[in-house]
DSSP file (Angstrom, degrees, kcal/mol; ACC not computed):
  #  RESIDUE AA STRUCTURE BP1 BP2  ACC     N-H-->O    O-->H-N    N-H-->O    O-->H-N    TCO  KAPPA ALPHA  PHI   PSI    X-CA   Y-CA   Z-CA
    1    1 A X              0   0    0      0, 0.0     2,-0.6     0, 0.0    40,-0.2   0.000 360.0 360.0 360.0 158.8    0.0    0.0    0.0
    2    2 A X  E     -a   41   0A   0     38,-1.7    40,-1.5     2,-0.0     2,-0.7  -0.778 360.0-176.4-148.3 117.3    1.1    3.4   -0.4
    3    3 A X  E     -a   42   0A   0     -2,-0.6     2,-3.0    38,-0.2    40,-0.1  -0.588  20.8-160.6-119.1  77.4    0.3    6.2    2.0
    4    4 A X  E     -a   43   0A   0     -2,-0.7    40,-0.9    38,-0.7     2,-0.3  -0.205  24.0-174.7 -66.0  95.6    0.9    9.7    2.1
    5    5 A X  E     -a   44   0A   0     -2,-3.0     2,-0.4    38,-0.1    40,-0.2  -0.552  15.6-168.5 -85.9 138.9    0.5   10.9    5.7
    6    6 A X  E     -a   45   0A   0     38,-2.3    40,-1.0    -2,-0.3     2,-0.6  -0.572   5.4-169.6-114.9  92.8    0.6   14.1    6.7
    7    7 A X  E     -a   46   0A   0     -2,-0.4     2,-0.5    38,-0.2    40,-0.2  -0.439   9.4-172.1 -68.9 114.2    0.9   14.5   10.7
    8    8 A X  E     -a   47   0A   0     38,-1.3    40,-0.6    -2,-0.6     2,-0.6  -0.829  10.4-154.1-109.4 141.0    0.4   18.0   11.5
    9    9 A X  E     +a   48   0A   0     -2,-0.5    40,-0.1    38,-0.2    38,-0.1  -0.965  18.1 173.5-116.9 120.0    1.0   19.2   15.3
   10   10 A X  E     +a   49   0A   0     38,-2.6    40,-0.8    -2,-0.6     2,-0.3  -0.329  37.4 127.4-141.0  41.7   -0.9   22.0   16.0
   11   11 A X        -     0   0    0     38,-0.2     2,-0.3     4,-0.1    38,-0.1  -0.647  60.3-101.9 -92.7 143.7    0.1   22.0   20.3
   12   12 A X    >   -     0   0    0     -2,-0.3     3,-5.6     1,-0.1     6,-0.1  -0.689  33.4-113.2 -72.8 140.0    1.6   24.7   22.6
   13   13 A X  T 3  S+     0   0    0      1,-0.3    -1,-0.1    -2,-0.3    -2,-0.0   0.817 116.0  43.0 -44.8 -46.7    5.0   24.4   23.3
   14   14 A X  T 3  S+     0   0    0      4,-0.0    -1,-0.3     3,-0.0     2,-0.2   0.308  76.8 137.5 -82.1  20.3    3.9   23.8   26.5
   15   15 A X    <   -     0   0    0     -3,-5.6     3,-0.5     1,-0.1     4,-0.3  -0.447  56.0-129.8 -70.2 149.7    1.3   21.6   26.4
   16   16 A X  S    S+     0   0    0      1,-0.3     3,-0.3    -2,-0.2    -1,-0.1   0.531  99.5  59.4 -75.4 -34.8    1.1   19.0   28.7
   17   17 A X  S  > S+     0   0    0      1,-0.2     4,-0.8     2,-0.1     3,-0.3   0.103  80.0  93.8 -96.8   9.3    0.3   15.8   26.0
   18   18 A X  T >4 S+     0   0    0     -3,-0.5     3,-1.3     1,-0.1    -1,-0.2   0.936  90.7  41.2 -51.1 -57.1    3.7   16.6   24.0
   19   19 A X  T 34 S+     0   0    0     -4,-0.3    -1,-0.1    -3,-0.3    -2,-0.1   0.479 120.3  41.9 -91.5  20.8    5.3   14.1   26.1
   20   20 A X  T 34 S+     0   0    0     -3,-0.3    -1,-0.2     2,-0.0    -2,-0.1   0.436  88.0 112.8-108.9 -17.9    1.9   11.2   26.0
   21   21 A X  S << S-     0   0    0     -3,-1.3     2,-0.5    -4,-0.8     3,-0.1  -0.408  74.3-122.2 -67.2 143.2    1.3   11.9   21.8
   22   22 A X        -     0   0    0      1,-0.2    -1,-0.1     4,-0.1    -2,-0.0  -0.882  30.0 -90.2 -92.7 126.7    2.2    8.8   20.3
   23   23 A X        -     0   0    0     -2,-0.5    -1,-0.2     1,-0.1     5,-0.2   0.807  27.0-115.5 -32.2-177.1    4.8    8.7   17.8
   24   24 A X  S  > S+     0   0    0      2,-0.1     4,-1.1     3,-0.1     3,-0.2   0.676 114.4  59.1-103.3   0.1    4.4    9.0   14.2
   25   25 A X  H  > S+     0   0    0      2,-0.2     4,-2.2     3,-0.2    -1,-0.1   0.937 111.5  47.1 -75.5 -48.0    5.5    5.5   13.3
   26   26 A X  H  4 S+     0   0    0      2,-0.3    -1,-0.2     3,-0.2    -2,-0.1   0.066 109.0  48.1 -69.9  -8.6    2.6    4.5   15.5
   27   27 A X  H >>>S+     0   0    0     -3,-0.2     4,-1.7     2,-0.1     3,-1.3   0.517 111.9  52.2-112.9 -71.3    0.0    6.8   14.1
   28   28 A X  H 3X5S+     0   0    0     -4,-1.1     4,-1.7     1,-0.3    -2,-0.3   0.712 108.4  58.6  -9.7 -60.7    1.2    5.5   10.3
   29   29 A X  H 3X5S+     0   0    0     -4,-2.2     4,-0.6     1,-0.2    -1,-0.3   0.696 106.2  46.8 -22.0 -61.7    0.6    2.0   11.9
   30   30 A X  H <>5S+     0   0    0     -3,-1.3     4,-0.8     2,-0.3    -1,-0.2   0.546 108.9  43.3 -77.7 -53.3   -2.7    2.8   12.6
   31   31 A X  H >X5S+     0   0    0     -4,-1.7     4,-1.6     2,-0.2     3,-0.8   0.890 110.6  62.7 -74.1 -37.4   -4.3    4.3    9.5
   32   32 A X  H 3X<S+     0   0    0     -4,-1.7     4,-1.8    -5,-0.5     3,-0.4   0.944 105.6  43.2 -58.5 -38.4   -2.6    1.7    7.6
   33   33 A X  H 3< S+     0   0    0     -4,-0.6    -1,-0.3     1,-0.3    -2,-0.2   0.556 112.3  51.1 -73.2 -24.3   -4.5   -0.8    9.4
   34   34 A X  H << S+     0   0    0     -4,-0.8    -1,-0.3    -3,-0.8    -2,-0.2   0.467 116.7  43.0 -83.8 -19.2   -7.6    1.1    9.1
   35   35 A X  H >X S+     0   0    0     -4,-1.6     3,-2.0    -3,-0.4     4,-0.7   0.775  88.7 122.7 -97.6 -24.9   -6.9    1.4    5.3
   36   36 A X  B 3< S+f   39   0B   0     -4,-1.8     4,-0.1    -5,-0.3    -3,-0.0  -0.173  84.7   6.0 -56.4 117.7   -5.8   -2.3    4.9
   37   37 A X  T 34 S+     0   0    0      2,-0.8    -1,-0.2    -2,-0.1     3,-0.1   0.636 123.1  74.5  94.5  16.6   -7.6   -4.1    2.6
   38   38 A X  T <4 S+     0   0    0     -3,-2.0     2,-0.3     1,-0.7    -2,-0.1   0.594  96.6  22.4-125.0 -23.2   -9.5   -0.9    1.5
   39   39 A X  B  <  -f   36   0B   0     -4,-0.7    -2,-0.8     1,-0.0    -1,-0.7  -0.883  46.6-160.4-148.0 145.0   -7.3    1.0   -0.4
   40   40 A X  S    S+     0   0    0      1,-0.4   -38,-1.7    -2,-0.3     2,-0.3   0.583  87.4  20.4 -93.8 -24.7   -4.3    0.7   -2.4
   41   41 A X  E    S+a    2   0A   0    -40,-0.2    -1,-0.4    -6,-0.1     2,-0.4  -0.998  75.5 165.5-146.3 123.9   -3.3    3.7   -2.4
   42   42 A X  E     -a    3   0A   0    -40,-1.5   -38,-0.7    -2,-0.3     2,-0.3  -0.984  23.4-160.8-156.1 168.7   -4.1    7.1    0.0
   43   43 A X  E     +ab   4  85A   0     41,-2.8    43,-3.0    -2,-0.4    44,-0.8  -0.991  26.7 140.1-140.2 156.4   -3.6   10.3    1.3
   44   44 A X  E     -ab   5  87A   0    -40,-0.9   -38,-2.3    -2,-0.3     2,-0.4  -0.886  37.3-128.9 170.6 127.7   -4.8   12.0    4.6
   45   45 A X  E     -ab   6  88A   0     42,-2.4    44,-2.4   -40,-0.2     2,-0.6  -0.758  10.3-145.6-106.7 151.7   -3.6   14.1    6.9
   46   46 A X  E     -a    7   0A   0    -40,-1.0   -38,-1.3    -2,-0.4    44,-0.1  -0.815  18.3-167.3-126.6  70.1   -3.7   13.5   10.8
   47   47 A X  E     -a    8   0A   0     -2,-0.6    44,-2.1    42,-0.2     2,-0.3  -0.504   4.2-160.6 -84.7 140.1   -4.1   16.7   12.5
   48   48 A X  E     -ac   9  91A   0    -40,-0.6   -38,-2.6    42,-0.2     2,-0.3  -0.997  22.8-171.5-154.3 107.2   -3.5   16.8   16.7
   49   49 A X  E     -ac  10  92A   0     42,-2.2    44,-1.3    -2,-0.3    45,-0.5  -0.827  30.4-125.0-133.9 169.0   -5.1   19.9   18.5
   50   50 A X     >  -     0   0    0    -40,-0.8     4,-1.7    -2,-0.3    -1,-0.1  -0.095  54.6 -86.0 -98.4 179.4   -5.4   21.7   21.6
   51   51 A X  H  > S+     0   0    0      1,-0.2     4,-0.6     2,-0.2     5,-0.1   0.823 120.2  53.5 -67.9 -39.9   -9.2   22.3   23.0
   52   52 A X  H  > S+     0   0    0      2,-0.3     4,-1.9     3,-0.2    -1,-0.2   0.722 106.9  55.7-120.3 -26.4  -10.7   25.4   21.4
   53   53 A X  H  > S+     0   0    0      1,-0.2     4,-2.0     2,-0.2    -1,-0.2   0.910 113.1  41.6 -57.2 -36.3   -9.7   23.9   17.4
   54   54 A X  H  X S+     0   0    0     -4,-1.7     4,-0.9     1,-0.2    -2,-0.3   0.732 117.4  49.5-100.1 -13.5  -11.6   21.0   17.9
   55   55 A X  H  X S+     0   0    0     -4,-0.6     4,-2.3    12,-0.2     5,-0.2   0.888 112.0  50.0 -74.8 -40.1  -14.3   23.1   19.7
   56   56 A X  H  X S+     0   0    0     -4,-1.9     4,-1.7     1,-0.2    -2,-0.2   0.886 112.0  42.7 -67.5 -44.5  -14.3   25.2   17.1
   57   57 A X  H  X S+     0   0    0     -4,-2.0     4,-0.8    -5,-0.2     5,-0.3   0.832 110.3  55.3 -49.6 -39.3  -14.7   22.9   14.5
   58   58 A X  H  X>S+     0   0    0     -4,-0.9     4,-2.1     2,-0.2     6,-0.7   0.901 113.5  42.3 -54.9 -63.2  -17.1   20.9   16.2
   59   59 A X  H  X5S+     0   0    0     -4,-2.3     4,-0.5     4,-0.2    -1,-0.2   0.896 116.8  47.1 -50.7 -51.6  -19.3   23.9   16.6
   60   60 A X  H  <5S+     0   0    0     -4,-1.7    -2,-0.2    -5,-0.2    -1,-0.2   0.642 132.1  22.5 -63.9 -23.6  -18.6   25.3   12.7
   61   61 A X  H  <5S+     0   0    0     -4,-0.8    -3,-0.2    -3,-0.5    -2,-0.2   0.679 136.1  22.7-125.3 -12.5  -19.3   21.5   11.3
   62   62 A X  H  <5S-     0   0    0     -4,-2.1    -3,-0.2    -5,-0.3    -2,-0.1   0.241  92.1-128.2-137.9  -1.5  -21.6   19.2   13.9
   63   63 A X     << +     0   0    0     -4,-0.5     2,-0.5    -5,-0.5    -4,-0.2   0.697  68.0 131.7  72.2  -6.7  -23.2   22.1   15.7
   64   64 A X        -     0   0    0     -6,-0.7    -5,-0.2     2,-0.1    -1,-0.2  -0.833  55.0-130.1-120.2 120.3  -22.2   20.6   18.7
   65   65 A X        +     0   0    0     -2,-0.5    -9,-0.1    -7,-0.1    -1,-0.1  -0.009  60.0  34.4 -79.0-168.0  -20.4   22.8   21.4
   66   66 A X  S    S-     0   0    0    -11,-0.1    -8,-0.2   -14,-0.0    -2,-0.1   0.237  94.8 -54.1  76.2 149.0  -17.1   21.9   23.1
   67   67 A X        -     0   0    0     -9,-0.1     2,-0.2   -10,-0.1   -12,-0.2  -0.144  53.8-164.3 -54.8 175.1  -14.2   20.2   22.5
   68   68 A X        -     0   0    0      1,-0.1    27,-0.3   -17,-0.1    28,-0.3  -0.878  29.8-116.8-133.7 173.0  -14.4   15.9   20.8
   69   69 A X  S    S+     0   0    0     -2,-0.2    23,-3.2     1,-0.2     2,-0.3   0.942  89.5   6.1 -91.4 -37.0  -12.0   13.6   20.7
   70   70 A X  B     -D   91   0A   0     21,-0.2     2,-0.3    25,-0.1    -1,-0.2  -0.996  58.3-160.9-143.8 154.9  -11.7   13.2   17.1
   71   71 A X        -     0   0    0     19,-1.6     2,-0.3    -2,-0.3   -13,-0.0  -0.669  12.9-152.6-132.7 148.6  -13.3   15.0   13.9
   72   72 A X        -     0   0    0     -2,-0.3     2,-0.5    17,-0.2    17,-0.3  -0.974  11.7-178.0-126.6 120.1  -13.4   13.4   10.2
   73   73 A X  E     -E   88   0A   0     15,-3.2    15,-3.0    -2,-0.3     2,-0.2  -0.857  11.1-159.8-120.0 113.9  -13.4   15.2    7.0
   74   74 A X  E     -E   87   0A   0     -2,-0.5    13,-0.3    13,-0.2     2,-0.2  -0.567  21.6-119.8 -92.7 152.6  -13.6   13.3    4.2
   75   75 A X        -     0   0    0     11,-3.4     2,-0.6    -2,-0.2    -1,-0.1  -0.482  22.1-140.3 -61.4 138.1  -12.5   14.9    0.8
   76   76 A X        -     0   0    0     -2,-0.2     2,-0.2    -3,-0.0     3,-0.1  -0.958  13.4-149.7-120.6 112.4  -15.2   15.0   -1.7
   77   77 A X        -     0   0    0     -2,-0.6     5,-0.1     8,-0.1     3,-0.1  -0.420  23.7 -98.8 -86.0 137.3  -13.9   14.3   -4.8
   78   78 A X    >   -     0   0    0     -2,-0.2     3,-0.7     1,-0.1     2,-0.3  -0.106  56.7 -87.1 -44.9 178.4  -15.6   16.1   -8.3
   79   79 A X  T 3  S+     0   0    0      1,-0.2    -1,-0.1    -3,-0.1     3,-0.1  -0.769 113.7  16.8 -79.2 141.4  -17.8   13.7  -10.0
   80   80 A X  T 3  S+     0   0    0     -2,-0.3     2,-0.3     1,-0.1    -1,-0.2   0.578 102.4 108.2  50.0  20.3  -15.5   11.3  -12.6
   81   81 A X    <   -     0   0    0     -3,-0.7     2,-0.6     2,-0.0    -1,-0.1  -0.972  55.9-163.5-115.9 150.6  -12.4   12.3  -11.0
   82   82 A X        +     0   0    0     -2,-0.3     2,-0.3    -5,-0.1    -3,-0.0  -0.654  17.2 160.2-115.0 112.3  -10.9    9.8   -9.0
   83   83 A X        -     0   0    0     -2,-0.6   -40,-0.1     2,-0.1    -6,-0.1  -0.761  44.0-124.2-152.3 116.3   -8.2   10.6   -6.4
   84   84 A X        +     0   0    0     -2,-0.3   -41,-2.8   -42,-0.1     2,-0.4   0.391  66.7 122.9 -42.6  -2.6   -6.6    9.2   -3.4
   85   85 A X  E     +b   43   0A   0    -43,-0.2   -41,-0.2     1,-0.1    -2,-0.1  -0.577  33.4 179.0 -42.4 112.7   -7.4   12.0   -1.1
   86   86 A X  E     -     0   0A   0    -43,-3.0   -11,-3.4    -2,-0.4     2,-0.4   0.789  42.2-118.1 -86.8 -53.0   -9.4   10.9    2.0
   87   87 A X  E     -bE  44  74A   0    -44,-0.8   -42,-2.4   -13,-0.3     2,-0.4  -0.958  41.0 -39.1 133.9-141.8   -9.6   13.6    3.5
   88   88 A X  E     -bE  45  73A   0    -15,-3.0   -15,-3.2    -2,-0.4     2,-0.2  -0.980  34.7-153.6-138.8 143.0   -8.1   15.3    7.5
   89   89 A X        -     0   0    0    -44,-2.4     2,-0.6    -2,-0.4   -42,-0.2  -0.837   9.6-162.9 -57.0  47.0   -8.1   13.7   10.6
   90   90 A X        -     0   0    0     -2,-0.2   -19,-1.6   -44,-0.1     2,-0.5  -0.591   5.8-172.5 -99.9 144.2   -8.3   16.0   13.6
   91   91 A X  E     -cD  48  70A   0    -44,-2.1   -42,-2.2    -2,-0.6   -21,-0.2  -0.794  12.0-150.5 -97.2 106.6   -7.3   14.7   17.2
   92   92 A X  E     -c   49   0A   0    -23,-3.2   -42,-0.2    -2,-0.5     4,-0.1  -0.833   9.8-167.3 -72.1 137.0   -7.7   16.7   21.0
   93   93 A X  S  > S+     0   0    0    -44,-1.3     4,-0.9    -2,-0.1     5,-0.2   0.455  84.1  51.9-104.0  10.2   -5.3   15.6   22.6
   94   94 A X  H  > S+     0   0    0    -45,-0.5     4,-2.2     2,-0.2     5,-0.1   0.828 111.3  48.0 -83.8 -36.3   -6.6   16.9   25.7
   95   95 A X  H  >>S+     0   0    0    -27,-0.3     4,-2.1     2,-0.2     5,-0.7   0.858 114.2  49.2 -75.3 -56.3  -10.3   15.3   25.0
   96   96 A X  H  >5S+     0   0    0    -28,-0.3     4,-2.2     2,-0.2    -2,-0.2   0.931 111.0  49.8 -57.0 -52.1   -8.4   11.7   24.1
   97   97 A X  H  X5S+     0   0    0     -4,-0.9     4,-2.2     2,-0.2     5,-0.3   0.928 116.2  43.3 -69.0 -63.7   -5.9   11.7   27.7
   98   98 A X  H  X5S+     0   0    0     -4,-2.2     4,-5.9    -5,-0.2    -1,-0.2   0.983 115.5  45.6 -62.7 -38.0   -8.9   12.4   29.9
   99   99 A X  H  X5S+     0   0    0     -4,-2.1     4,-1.2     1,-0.2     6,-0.3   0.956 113.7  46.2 -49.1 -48.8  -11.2   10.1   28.3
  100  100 A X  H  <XS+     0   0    0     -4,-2.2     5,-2.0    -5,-0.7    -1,-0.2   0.862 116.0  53.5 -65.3 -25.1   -8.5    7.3   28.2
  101  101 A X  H ><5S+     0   0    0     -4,-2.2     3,-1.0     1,-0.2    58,-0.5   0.878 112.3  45.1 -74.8 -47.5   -8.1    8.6   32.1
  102  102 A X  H 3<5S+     0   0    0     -4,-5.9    -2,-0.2    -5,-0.3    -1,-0.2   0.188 109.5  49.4 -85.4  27.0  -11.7    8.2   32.6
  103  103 A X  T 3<5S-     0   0    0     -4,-1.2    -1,-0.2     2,-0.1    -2,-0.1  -0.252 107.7-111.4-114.7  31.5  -12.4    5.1   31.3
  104  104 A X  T < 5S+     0   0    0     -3,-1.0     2,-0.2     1,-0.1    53,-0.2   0.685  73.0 130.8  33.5  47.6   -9.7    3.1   32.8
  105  105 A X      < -     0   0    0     -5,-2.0     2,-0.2    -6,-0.3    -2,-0.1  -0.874  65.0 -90.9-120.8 167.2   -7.8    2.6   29.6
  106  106 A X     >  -     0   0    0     -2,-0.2     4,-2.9     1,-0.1     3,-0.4  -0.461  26.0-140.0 -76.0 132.9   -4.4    2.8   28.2
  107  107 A X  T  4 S+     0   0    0     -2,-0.2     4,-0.3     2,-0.2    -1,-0.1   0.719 101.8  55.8 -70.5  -8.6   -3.8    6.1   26.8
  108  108 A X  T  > S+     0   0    0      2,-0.2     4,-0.9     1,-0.1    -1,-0.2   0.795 106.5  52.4 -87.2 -13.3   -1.9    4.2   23.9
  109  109 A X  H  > S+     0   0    0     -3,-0.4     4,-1.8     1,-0.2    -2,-0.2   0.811 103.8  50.9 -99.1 -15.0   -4.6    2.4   23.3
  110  110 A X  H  X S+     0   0    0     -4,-2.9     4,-0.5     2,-0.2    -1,-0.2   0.334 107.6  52.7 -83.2  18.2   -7.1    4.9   22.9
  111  111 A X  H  > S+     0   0    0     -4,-0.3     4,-2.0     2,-0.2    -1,-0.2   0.674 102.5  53.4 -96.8 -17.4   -5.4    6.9   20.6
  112  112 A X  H >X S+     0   0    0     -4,-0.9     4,-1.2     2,-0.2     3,-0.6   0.948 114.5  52.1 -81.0 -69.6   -4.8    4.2   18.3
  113  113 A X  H 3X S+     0   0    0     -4,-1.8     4,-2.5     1,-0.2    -1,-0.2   0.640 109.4  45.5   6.8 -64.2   -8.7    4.0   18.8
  114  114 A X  H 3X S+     0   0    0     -4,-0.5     4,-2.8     3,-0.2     3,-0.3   0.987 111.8  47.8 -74.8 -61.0   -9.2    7.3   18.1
  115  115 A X  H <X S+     0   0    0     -4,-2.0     4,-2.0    -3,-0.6     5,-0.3   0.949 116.0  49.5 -47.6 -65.6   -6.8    7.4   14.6
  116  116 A X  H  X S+     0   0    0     -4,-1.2     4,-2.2     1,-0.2    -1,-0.2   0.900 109.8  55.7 -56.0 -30.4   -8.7    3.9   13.3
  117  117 A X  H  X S+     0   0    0     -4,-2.5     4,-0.5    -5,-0.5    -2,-0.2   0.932 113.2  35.9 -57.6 -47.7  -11.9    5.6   14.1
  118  118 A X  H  X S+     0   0    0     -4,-2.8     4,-1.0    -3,-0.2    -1,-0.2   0.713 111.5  57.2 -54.1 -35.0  -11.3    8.4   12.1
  119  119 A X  H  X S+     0   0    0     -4,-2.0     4,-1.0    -5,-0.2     5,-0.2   0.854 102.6  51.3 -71.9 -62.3   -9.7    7.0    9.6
  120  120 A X  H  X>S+     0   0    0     -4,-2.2     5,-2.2    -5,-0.3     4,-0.7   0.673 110.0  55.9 -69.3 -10.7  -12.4    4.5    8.6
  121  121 A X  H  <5S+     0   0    0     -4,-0.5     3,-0.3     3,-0.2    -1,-0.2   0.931  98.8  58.3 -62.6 -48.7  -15.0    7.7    8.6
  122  122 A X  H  <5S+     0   0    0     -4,-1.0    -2,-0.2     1,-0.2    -1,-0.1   0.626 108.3  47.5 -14.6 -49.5  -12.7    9.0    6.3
  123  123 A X  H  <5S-     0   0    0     -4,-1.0    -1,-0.2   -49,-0.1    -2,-0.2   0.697 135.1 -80.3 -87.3 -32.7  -13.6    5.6    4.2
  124  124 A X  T  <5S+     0   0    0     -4,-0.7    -3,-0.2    -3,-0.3     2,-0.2   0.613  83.4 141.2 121.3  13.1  -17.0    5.9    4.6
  125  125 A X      < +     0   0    0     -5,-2.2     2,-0.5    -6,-0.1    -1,-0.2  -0.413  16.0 165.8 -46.9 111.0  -17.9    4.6    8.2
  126  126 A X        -     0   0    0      6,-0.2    10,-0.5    -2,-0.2    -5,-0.0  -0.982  30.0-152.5-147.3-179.4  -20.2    6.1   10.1
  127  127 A X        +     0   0    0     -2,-0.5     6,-0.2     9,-0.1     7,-0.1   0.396  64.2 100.9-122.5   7.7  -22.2    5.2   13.4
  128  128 A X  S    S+     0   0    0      4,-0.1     3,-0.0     5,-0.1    -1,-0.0   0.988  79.3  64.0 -67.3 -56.9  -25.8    7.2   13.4
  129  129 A X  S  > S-     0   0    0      1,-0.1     4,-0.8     4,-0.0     5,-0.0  -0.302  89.9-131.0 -45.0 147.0  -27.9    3.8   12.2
  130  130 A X  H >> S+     0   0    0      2,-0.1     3,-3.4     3,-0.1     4,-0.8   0.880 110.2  49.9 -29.5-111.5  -27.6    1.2   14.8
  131  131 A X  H 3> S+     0   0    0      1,-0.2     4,-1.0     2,-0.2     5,-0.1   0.623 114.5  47.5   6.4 -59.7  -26.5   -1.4   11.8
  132  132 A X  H 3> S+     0   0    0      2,-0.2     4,-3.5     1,-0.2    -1,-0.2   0.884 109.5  47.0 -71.7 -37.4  -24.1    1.2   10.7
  133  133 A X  H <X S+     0   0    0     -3,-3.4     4,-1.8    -4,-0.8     5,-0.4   0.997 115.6  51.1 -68.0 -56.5  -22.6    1.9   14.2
  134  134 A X  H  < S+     0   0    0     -4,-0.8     4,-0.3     1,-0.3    -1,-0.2   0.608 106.1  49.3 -87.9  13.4  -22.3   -2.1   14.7
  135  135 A X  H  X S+     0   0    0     -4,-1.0     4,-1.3    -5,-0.4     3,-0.4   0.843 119.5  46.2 -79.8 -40.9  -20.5   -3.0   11.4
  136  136 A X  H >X S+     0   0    0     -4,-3.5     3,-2.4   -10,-0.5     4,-0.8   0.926 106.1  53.1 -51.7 -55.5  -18.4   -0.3   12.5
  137  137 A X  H 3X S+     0   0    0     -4,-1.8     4,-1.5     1,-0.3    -1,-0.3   0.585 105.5  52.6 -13.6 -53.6  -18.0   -1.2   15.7
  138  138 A X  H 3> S+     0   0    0     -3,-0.4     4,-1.4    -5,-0.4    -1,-0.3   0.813 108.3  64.7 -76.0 -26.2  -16.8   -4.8   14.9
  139  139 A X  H << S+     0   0    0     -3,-2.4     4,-0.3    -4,-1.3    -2,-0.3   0.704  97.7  40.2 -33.0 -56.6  -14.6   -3.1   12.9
  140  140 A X  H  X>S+     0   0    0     -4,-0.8     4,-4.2     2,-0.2     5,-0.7   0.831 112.4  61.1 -78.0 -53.7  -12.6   -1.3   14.9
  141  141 A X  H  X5S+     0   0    0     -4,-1.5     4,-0.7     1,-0.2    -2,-0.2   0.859 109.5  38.8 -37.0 -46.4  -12.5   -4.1   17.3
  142  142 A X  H  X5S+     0   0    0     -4,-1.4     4,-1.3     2,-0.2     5,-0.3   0.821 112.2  56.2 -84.0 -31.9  -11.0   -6.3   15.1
  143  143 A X  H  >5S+     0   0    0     -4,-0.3     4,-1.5    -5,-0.3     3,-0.3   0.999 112.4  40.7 -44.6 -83.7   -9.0   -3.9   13.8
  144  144 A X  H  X>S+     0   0    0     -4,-4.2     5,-2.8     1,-0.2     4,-0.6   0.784 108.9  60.2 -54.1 -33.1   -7.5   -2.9   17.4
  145  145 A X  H ><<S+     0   0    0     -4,-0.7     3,-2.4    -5,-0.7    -1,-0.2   0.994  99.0  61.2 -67.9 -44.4   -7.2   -6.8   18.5
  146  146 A X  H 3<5S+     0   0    0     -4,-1.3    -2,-0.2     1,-0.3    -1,-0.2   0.940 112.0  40.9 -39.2 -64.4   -4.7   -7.3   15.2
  147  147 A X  H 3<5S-     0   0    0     -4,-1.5    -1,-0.3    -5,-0.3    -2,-0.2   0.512 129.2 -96.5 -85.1   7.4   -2.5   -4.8   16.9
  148  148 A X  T <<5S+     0   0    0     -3,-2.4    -3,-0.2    -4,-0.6     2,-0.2   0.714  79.2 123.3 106.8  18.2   -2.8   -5.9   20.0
  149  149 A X      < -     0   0    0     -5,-2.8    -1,-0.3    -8,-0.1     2,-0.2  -0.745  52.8-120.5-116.3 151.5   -5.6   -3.7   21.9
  150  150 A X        -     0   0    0     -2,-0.2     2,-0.1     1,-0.2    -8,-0.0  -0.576  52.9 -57.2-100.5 174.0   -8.6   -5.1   23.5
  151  151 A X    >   -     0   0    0     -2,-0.2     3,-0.6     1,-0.2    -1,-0.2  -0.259  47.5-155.5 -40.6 102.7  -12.3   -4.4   22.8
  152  152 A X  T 3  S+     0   0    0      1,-0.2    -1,-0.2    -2,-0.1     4,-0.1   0.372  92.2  53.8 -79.6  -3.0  -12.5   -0.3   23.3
  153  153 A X  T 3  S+     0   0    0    -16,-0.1    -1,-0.2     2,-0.1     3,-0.1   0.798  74.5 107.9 -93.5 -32.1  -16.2   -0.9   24.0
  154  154 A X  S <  S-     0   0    0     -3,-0.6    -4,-0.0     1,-0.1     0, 0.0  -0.164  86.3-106.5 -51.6 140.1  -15.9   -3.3   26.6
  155  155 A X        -     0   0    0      1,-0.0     2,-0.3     0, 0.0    -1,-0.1  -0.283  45.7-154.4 -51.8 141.9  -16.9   -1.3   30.1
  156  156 A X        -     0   0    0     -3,-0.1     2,-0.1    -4,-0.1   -51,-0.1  -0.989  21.0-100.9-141.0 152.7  -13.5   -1.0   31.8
  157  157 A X        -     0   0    0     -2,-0.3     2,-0.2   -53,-0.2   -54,-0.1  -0.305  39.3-123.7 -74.1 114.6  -12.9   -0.7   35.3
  158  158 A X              0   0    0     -2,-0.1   -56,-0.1     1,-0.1    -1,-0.1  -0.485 360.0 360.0 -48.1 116.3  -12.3    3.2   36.5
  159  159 A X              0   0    0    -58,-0.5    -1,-0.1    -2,-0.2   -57,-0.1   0.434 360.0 360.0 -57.1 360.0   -8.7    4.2   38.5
């Protein structure tokens, strides 16, 4: 497969998740795995942002206020042309650390969460049906078990 990422970092020099973001071999990992067997070929950029971008987006695109943990925009390609552009990825990484803190998971494993989730929206994934949410759903799961993460749905025990 052949995949032009672009990882954009869009943090303050002092924010606090510099030294929790997980690498960029490890977000590559991750989309690939979300792409495998979907694509031959893509591009997609992987954007990682402080609370008021992904609130502001959120608000500007979903209506919905506050920061999320992760945002999708797939590229919409003209009609009859054909391009490996997916589309952007953007990440909180403030929204992903607490979640993964309140839900008594590994914060490496909810970001890879977060990246495959996005990524397969990106594809054409979504979760508003029921149906739709649980083909995804098995998706991701299987997806994450391959690399070594358990079932992100499963209830998990709070710290």
């Amino acid at each position: 497969m052949h995949l032009d990422l672009d990882l954009q970092l869009a943090l303050a020099d002092d924010s606090p998740h510099l030294a929790t973001l997980p690498t960029d071999r490890q977000i590559d990992a991750w989309v690939r795995a979300a792409l495998r067997e979907q694509r031959a070929e893509a591009e997609l950029t992987v954007r990682i942002v402080e609370e008021d971008e992904s609130a502001e987006l959120n608000t500007a695109y979903r209506r919905k206020q506050g920061p999320t943990n992760v945002l999708s925009f797939p590229f919409e390609s003209p009609p009859g042309l054909e391009l490996p552009l997916l589309g952007d990825v953007v990440i909180c990484a403030a929204v992903v650390a607490r979640e993964a803190e309140e839900q008594g998971k590994p914060l490496e494993a909810h970001w890879a969460h977060m990246v495959i989730h996005g990524t397969l929206h990106l594809l054409g994934y979504d979760h508003i049906e029921p149906a739709q949410a649980e083909t995804m759903e098995a998706l991701e799961i299987a997806l994450l078990r391959t690399l070594g993460y358990d079932n992100p749905y499963l209830e998990q025990d709070t710290p």
